[in-house]
PANU-63986 format. One record per residue: residue number from 1; residue in one letter; x, y, z of N, C-alpha, C in turn. Coordinates in nm, 2 decimals. Layout:
! PANU-63986
<num NUM, residu A, n.c1 X, n.c2 Y, n.c3 Z, ca.c1 X, ca.c2 Y, ca.c3 Z, c.c1 X, c.c2 Y, c.c3 Z>
...
//
This chain:
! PANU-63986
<num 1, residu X, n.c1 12.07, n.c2 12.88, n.c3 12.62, ca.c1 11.97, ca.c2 12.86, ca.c3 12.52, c.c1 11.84, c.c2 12.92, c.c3 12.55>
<num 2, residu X, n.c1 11.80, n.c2 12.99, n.c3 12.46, ca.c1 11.65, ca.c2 13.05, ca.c3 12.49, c.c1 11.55, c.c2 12.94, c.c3 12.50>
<num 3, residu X, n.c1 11.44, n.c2 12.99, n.c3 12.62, ca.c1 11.35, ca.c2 12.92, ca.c3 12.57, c.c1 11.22, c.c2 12.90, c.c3 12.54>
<num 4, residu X, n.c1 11.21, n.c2 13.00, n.c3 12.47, ca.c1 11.07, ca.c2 13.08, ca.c3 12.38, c.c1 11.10, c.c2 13.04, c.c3 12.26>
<num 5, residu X, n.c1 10.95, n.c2 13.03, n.c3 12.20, ca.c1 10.96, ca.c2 13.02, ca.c3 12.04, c.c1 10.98, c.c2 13.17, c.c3 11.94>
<num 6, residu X, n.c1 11.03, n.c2 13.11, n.c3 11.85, ca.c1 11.08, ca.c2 13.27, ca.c3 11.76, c.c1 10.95, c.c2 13.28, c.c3 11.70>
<num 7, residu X, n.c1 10.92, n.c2 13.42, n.c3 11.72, ca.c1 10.78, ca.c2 13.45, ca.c3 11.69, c.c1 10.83, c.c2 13.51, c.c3 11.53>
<num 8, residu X, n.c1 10.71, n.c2 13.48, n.c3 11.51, ca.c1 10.74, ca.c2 13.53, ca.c3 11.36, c.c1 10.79, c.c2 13.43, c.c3 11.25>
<num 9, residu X, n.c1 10.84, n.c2 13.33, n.c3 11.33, ca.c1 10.94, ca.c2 13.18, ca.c3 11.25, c.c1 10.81, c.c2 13.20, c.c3 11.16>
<num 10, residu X, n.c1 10.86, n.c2 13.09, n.c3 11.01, ca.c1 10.81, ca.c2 13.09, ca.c3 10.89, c.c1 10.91, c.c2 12.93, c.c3 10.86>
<num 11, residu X, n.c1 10.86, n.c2 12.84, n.c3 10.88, ca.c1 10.89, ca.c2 12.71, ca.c3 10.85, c.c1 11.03, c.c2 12.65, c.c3 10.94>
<num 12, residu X, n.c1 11.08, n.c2 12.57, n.c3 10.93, ca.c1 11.23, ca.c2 12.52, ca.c3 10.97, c.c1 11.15, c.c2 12.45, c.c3 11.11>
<num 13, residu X, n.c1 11.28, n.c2 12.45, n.c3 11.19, ca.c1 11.26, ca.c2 12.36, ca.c3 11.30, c.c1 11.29, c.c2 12.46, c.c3 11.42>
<num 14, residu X, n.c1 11.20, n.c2 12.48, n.c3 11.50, ca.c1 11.29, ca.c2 12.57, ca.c3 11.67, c.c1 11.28, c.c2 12.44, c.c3 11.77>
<num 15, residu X, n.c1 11.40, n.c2 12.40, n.c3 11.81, ca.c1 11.43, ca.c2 12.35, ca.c3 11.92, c.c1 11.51, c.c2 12.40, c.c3 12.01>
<num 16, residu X, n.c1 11.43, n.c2 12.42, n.c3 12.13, ca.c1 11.46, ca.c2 12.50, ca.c3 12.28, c.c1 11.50, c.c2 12.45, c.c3 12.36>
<num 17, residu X, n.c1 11.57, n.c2 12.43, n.c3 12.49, ca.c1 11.58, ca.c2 12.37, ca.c3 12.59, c.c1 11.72, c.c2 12.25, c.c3 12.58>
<num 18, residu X, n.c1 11.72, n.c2 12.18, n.c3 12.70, ca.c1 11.86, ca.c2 12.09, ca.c3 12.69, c.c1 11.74, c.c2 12.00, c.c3 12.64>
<num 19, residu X, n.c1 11.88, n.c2 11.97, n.c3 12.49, ca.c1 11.83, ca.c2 11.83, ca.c3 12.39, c.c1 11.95, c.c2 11.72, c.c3 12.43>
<num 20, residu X, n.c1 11.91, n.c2 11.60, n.c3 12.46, ca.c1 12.00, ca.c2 11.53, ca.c3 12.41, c.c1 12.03, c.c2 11.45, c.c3 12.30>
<num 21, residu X, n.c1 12.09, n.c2 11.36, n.c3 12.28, ca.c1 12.14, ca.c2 11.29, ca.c3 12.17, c.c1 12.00, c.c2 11.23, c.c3 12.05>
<num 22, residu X, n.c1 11.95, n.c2 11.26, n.c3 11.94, ca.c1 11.87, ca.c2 11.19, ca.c3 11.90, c.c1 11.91, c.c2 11.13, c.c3 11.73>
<num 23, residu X, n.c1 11.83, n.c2 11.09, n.c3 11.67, ca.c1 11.88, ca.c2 11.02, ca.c3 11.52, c.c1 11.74, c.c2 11.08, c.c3 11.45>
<num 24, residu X, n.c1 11.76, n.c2 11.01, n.c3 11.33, ca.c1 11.67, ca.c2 11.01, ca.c3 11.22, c.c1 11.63, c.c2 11.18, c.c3 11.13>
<num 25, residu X, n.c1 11.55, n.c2 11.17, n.c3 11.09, ca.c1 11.53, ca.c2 11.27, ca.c3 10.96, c.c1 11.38, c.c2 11.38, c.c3 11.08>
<num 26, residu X, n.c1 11.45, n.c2 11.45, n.c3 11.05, ca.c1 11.28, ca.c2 11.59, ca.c3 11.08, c.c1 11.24, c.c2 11.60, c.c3 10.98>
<num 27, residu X, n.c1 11.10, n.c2 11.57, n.c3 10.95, ca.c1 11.00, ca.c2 11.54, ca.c3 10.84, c.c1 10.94, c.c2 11.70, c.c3 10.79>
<num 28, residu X, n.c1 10.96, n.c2 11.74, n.c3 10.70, ca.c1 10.89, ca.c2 11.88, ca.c3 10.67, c.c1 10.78, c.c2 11.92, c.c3 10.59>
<num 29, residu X, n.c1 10.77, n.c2 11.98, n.c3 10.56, ca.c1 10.68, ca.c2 11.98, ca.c3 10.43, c.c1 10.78, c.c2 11.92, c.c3 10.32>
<num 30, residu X, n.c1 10.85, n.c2 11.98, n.c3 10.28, ca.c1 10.93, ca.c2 11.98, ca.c3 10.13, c.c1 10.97, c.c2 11.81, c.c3 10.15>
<num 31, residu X, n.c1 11.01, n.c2 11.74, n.c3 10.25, ca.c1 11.01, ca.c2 11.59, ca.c3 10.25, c.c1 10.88, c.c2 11.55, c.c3 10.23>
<num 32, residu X, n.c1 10.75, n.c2 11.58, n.c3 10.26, ca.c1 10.62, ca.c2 11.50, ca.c3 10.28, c.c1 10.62, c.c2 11.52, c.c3 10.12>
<num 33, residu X, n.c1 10.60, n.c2 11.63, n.c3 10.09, ca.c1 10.60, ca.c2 11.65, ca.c3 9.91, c.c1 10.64, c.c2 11.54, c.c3 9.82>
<num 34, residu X, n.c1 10.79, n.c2 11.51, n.c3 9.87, ca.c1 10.88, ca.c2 11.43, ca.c3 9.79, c.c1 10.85, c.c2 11.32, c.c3 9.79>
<num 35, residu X, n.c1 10.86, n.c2 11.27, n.c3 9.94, ca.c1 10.76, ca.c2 11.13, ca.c3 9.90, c.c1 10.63, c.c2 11.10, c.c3 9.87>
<num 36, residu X, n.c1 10.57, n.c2 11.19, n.c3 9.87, ca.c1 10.42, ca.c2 11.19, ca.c3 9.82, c.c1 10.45, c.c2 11.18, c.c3 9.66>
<num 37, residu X, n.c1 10.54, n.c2 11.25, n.c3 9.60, ca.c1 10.54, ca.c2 11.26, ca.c3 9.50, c.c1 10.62, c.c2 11.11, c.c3 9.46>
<num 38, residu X, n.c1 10.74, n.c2 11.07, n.c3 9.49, ca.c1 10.79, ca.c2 10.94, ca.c3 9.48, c.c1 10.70, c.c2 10.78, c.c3 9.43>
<num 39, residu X, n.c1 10.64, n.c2 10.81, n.c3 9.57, ca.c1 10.51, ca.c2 10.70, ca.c3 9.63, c.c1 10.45, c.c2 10.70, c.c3 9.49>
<num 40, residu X, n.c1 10.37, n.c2 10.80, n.c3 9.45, ca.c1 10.28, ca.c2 10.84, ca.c3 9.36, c.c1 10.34, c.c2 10.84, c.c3 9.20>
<num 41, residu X, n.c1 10.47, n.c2 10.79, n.c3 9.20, ca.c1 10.49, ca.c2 10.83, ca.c3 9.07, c.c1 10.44, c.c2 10.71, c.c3 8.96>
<num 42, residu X, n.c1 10.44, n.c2 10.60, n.c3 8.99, ca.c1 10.35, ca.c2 10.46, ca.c3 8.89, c.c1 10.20, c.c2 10.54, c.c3 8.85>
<num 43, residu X, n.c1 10.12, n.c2 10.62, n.c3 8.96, ca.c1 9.98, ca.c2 10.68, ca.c3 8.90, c.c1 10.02, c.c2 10.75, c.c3 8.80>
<num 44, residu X, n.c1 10.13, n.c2 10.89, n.c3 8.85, ca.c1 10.13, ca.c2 10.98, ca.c3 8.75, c.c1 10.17, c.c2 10.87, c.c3 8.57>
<num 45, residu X, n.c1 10.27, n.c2 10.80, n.c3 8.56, ca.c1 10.30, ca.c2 10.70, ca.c3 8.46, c.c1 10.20, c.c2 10.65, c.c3 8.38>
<num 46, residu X, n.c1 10.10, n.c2 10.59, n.c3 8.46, ca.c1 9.96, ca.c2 10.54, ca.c3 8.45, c.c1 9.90, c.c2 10.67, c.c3 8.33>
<num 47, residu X, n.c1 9.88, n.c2 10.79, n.c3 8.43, ca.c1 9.82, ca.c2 10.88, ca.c3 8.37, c.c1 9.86, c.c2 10.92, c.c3 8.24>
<num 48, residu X, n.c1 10.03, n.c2 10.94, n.c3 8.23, ca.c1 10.11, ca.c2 10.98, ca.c3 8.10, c.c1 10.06, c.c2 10.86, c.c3 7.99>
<num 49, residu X, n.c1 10.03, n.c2 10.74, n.c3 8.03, ca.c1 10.02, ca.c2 10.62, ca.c3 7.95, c.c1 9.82, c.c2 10.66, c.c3 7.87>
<num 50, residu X, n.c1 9.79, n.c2 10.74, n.c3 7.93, ca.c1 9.59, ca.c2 10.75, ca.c3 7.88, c.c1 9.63, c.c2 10.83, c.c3 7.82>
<num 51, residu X, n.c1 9.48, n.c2 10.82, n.c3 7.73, ca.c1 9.43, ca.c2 10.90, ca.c3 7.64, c.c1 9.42, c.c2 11.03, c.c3 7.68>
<num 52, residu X, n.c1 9.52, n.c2 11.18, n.c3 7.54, ca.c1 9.55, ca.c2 11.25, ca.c3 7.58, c.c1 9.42, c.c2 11.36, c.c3 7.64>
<num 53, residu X, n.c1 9.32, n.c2 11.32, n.c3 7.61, ca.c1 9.18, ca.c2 11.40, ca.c3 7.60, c.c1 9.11, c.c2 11.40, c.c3 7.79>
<num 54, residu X, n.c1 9.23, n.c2 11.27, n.c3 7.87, ca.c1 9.16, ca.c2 11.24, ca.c3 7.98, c.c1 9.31, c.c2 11.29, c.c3 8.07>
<num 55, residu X, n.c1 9.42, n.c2 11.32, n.c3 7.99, ca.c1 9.51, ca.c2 11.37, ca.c3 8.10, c.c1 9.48, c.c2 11.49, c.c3 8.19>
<num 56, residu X, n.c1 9.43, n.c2 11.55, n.c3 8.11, ca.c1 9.44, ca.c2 11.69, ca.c3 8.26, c.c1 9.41, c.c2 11.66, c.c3 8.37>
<num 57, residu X, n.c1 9.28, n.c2 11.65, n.c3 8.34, ca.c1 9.17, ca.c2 11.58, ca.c3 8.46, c.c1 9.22, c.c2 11.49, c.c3 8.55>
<num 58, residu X, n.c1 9.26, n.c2 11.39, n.c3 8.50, ca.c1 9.33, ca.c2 11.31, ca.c3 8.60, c.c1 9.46, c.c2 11.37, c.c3 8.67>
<num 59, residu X, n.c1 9.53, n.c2 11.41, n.c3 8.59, ca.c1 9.67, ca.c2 11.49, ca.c3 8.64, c.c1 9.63, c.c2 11.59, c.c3 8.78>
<num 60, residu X, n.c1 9.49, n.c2 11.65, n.c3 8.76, ca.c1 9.44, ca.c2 11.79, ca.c3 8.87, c.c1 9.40, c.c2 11.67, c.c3 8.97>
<num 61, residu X, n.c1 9.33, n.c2 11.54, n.c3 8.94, ca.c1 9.29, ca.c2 11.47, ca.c3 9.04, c.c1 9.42, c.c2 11.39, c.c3 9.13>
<num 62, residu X, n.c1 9.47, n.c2 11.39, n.c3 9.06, ca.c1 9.65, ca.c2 11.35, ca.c3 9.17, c.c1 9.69, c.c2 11.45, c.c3 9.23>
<num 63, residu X, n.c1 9.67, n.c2 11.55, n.c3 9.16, ca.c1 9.79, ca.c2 11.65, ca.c3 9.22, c.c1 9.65, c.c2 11.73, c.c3 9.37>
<num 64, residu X, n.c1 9.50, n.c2 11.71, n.c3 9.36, ca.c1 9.44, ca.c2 11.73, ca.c3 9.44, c.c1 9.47, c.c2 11.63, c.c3 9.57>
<num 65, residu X, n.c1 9.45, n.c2 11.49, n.c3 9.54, ca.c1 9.51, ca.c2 11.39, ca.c3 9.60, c.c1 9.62, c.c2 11.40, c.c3 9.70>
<num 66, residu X, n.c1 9.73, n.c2 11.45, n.c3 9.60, ca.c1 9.86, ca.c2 11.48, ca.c3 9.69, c.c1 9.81, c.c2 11.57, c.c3 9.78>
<num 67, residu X, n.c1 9.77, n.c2 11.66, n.c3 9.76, ca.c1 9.72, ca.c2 11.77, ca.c3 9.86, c.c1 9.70, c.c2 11.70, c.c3 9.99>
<num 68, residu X, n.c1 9.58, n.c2 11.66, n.c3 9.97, ca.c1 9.50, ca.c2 11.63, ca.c3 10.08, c.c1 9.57, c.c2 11.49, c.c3 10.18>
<num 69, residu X, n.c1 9.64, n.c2 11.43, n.c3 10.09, ca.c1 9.76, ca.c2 11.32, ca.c3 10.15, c.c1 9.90, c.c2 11.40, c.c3 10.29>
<num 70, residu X, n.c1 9.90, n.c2 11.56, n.c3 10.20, ca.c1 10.02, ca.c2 11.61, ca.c3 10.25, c.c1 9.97, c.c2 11.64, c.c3 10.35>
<num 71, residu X, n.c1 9.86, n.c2 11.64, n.c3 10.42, ca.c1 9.77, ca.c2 11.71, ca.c3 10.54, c.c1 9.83, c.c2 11.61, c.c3 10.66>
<num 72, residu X, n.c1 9.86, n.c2 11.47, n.c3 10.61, ca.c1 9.92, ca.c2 11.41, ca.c3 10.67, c.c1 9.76, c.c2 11.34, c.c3 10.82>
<num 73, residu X, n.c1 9.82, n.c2 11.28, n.c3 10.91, ca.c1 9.69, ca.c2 11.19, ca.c3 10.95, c.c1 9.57, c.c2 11.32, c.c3 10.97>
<num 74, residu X, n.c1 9.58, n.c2 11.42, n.c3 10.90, ca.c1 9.46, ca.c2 11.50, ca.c3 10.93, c.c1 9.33, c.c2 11.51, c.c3 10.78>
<num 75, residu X, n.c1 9.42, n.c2 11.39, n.c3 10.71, ca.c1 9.37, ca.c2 11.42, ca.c3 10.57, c.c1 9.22, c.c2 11.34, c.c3 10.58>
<num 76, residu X, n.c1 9.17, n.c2 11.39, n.c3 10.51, ca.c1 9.04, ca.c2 11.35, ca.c3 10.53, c.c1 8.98, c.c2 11.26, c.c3 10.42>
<num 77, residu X, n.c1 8.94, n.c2 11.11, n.c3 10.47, ca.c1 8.94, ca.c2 10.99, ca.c3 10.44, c.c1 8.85, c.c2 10.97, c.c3 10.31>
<num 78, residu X, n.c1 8.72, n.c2 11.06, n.c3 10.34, ca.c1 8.62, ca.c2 11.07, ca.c3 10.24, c.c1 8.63, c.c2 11.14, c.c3 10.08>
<num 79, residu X, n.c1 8.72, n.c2 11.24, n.c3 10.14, ca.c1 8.82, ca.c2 11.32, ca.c3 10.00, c.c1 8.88, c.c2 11.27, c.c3 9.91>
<num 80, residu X, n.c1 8.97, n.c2 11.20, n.c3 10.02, ca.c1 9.06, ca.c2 11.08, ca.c3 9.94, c.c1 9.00, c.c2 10.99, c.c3 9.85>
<num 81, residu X, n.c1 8.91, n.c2 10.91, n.c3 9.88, ca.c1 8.82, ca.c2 10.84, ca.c3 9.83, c.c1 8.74, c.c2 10.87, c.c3 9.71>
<num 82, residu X, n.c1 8.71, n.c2 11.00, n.c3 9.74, ca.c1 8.64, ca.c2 11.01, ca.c3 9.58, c.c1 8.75, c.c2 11.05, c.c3 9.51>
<num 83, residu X, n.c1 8.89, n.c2 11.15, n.c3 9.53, ca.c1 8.94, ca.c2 11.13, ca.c3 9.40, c.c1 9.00, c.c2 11.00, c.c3 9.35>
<num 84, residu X, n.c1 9.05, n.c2 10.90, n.c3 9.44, ca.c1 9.07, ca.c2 10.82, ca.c3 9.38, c.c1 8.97, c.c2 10.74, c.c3 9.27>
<num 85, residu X, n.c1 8.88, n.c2 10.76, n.c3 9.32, ca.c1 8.73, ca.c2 10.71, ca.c3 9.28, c.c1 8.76, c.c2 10.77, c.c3 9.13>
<num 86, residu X, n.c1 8.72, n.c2 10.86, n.c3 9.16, ca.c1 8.73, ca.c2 10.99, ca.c3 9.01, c.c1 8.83, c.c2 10.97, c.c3 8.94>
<num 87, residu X, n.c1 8.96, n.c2 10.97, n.c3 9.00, ca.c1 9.10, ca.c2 10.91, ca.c3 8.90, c.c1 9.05, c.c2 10.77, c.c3 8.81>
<num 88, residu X, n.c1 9.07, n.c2 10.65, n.c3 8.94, ca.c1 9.04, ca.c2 10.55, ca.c3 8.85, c.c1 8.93, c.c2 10.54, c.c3 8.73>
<num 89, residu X, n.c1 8.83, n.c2 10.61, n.c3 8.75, ca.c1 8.72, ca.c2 10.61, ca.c3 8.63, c.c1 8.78, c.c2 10.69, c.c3 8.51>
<num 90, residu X, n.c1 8.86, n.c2 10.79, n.c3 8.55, ca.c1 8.96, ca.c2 10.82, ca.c3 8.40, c.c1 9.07, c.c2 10.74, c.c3 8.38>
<num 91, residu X, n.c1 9.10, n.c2 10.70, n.c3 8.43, ca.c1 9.25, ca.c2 10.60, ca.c3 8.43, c.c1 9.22, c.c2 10.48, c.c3 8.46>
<num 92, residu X, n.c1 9.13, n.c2 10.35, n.c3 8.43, ca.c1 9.14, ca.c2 10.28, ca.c3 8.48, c.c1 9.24, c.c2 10.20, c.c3 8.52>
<num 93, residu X, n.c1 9.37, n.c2 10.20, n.c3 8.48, ca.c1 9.49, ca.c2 10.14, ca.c3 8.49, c.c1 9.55, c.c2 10.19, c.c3 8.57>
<num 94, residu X, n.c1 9.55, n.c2 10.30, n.c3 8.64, ca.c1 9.58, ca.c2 10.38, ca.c3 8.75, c.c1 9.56, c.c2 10.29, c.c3 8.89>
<num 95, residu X, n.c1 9.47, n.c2 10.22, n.c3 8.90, ca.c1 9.45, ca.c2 10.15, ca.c3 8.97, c.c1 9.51, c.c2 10.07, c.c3 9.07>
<num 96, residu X, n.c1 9.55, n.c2 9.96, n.c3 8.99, ca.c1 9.68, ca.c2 9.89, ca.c3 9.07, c.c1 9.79, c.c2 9.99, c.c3 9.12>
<num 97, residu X, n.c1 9.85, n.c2 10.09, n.c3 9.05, ca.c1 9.92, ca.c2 10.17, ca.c3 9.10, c.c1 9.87, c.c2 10.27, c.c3 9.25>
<num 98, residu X, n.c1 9.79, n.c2 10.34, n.c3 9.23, ca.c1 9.75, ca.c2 10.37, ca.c3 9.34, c.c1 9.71, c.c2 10.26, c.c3 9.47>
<num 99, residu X, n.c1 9.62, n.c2 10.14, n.c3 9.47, ca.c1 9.69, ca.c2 10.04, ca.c3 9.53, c.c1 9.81, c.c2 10.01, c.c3 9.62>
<num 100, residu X, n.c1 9.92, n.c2 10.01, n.c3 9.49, ca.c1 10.03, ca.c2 9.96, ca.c3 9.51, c.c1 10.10, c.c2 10.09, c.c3 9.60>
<num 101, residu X, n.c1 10.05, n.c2 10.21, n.c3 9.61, ca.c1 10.13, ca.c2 10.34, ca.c3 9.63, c.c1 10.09, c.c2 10.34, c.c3 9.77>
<num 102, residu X, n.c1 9.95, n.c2 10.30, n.c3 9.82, ca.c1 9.89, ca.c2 10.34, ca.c3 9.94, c.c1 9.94, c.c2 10.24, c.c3 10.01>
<num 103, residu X, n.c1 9.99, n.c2 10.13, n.c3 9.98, ca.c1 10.03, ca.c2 10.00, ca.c3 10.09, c.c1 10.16, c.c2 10.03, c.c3 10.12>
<num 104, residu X, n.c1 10.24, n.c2 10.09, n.c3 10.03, ca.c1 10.40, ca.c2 10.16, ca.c3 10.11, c.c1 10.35, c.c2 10.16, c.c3 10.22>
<num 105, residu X, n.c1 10.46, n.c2 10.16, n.c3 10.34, ca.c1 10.46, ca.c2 10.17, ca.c3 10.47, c.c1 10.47, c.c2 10.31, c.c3 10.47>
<num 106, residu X, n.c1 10.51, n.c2 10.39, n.c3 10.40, ca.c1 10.57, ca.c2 10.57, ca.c3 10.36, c.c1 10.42, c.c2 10.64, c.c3 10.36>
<num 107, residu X, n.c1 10.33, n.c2 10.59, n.c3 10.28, ca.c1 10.18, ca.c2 10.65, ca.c3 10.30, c.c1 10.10, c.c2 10.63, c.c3 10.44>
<num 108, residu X, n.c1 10.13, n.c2 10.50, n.c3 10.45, ca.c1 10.07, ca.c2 10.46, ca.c3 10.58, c.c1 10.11, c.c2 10.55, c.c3 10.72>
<num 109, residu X, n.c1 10.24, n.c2 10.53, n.c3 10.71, ca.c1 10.29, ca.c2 10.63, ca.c3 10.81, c.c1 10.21, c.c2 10.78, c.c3 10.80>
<num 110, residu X, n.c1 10.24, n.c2 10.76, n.c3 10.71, ca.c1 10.23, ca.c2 10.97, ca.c3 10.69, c.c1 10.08, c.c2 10.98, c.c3 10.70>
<num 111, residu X, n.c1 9.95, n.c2 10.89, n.c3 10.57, ca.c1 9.81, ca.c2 10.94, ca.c3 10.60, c.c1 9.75, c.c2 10.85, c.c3 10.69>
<num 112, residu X, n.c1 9.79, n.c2 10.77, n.c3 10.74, ca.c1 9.73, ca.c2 10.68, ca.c3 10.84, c.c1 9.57, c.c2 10.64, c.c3 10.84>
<num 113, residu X, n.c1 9.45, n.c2 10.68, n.c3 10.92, ca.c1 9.38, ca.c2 10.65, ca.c3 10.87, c.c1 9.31, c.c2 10.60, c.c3 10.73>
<num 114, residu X, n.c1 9.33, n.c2 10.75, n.c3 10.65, ca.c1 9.30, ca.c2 10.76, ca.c3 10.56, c.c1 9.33, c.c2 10.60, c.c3 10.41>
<num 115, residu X, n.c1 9.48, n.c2 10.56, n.c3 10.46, ca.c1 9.52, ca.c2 10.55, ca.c3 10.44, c.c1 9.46, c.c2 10.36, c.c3 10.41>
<num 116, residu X, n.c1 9.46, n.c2 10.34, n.c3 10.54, ca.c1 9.32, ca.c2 10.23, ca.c3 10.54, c.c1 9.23, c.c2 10.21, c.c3 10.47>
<num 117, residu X, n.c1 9.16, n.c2 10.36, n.c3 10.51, ca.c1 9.04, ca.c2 10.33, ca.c3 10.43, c.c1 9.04, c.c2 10.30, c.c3 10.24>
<num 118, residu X, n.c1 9.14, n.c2 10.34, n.c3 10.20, ca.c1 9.17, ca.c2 10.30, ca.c3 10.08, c.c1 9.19, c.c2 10.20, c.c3 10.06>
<num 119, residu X, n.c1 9.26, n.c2 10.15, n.c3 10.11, ca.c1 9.29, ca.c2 10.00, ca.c3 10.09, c.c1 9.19, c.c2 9.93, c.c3 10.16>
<num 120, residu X, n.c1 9.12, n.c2 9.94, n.c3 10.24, ca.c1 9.02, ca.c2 9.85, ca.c3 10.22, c.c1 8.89, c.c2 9.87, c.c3 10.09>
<num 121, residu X, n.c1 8.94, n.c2 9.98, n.c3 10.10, ca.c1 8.76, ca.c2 10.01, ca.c3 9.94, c.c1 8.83, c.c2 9.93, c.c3 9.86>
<num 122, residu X, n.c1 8.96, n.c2 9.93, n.c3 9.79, ca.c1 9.05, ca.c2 9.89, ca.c3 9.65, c.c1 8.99, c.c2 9.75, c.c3 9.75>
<num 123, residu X, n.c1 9.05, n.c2 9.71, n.c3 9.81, ca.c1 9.00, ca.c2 9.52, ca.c3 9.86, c.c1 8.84, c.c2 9.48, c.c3 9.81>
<num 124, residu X, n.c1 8.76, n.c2 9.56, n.c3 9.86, ca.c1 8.64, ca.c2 9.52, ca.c3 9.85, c.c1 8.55, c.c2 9.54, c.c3 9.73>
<num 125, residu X, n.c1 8.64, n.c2 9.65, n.c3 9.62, ca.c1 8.60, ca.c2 9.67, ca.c3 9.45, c.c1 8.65, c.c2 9.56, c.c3 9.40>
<num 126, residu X, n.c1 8.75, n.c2 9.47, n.c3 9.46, ca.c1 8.77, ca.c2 9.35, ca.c3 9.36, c.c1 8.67, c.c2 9.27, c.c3 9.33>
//
């Protein structure tokens, strides 16, 4: 087995060296997407359910959201925070859902910090 990295590689996984026996899923991008996207799907519903004059807007503020979620514990907490901030004031109904999206164990895992801090602001706007 070689044991250099493939230079040049463009996504996938390079594992070098003696492996032994392990389990579970290698998390990639195209998985972080899916459940970001999954997690998230009650906001987007929320969103489909408003007034058509406020969908875009909210729709670019999710799909910015995802973004910054997909950075994974490097996303940055204060970002997060205002679009949610900014969603909910177009969607107020959005709310509980995003809530309900960020307390998954699936977000928590993946944005960690961030991930907190949300849930504590949603706690303390009640």
């Amino acid at each position: 087995m070689g044991e250099s990295a493939q230079h040049g590689q463009s996504g996938g996984v390079n594992i070098s060296g003696v492996i032994g026996s392990v389990g579970g899923d290698i998390i990639g991008d195209s998985k972080i997407v899916y459940a970001l996207d999954e997690a998230l799907l009650p906001v987007l519903n929320a969103i489909k359910s408003a007034p058509p004059e406020v969908r875009p807007e909210a729709e670019a503020k999710l799909a910015a959201l995802k973004q910054e979620a997909a950075r994974g514990k490097d996303a940055n907490k204060g970002v997060m925070g205002k679009l949610v901030d900014e969603l909910v004031q177009l969607v107020p109904a959005a709310a509980s859902a995003v809530g309900t999206a960020f307390a998954t164990p699936l977000l928590g895992a993946l944005v960690g910090p961030a991930t907190k801090f949300l849930l504590d602001k949603f706690r303390s706007n009640k």
